[in-house]
Steps between C-alpha positions, in 0.01 A plus 500: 500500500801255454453345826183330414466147551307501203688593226605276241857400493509540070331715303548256180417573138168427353481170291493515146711801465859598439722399780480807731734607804465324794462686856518288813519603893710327775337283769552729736340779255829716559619502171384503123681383209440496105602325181477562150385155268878598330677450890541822628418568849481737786453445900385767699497543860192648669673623813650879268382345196864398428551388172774188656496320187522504069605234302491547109397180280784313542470479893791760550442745748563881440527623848676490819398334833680556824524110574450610861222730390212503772210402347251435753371852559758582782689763330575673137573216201890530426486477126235478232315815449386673856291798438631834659208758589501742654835584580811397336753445792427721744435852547568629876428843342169455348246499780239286318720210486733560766366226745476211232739214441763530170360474191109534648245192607341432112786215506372400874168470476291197395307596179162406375459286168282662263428311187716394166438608170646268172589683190246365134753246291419376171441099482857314506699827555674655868660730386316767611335329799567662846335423869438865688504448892347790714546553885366768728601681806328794680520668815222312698705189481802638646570410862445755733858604625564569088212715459581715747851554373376598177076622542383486104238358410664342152414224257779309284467265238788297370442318153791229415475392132667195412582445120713318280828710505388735741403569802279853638434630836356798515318666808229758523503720866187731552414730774188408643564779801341822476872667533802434319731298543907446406618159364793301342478206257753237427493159345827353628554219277794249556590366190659174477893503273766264467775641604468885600874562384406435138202730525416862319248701516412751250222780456625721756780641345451940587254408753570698828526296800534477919781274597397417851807298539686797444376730722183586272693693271372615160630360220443450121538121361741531209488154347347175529490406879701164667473371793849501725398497821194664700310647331177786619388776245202664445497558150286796297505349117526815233308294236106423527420235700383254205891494410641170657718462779678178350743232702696341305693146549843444327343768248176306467177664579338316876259772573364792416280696706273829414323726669165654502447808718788424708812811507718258681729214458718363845796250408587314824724239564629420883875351375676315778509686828114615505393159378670326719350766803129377387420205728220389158711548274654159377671373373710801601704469147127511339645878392637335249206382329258803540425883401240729613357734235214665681295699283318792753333850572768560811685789387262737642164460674173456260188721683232350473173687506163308644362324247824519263645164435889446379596179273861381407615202343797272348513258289814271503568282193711247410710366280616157365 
């Protein structure tokens, strides 16, 4: 378990080879964080397994955090990449779910540290070198009040692959009940842009989507997408989920991000009046300088049989 007095605070490389990624714990063993021998790095929070930090090898960092983000286990993590299972929102309607918070406890509840895994690299070259993190979370460790909301026995695993222009998160749900059970998946990332007027993002052109700001009307994306003010849709891509989603900078490539398994793709962005109605959300013209692209299995439920298991993924990369 991560809690152990015991465990080391670095796993480090073994002397006499290549430079290898380093992985270190906090003091407090409440988070874990990774870097590549080029620079890259990654911070993870234990408490939802929140991704709260990636920096690529210059030291710049690629996503967004709330400044008045809680980070001490009290609440949700405004910002990096909170994990949504399993239900996106909330759904009074569906009586599985009805009775837990928005956007489900995976992002609430303090997850187990299972091991790293480095990736083989020839002597004197990166460039293929990677660190894989795993984390765990089943239904034994959830409190009591949360398993009786939602009573499935369950077992996820959440794999967070740092490389050097890339980043993966994928996550692997399986029903360890013996009935089935309904669930929603959604990795909502907060990416981290200069100046959200000057933004585009493209790959969704045809793709039918829910604009919640709009009443949840139905609509069909014509173009490349901008951001001029809030901004909530649930979008359905027509092309195969290994096509990019790209966001573009002043017509530069910043990030690309594709998705494995996953049907789904929310673009959220809180403009003025909601940010400024979040009390950690600062600072409240921080708007300006994120995007939410949230690849995710939400547009329906996935059933999930005992013993099935359901894996999605995304992986975001960047560009210089």
């Amino acid at each position: 378990m991560v809690g152990r007095a015991t465990r080391p605070t670095a796993l480090a490389s073994t002397p006499g080879l290549a430079p290898q990624p380093q992985v270190q714990f906090s003091d407090d063993n409440a988070r874990v964080s990774a870097v590549l021998p080029t620079g890259e790095s990654l911070e993870i929070l234990l408490y939802g397994a929140t991704v709260i930090s990636w920096k690529d090898k210059n030291g710049d960092e690629k996503l967004w955090l709330s400044d008045a983000a809680k980070l001490d286990g009290s609440k949700a993590v405004r910002g990096g990449i909170p994990l949504v299972f399993p239900v996106f929102g909330t759904a009074p309607d569906h009586a599985a779910t009805a009775q837990l918070p928005q956007h489900g406890f995976a992002r609430t509840s303090r997850w187990e540290f299972l091991g790293k895994s480095t990736s083989e690299s020839a002597p004197g070259q990166a460039a293929d070198l990677s660190v894989k993190l795993d984390f765990g979370l089943s239904s034994p460790s959830l409190d009591s009040e949360t398993q009786a909301k939602w009573p499935y026995a369950f077992n996820l695993i959440y794999s967070v692959t740092l490389s050097r222009e890339s980043l993966t998160t994928s996550l692997v749900v399986t029903n360890d009940d013996d009935k089935p059970f309904d669930c929603q998946v959604l990795l909502h990332t907060y990416l981290r842009v200069k100046d959200i007027t000057n933004v585009e993002i493209t790959g969704l052109s045809s793709a039918s989507y829910v604009d919640k700001v709009d009443g949840a009307k139905t609509k069909t994306q014509s173009s490349a997408l901008t951001i001029a003010g809030e901004t909530d849709r649930v979008y359905t891509p027509s092309t195969p989920p290994s096509d990019p989603v790209t966001v573009l900078e002043g017509g530069k490539t910043a990030f690309t991000v594709v998705r494995d398994n996953l049907s789904n793709v929310v673009v959220w962005n809180p403009w003025t009046d909601k940010a400024a109605g979040m009390a950690d959300f600062a600072p409240k013209d921080g708007f300006k300088n994120m995007l939410c692209v949230e690849p995710g299995a939400v547009g329906t439920w996935q059933t999930l049989e005992p013993g099935d298991a359901f894996e999605g993924a995304q992986t975001i990369g960047i560009g210089y």
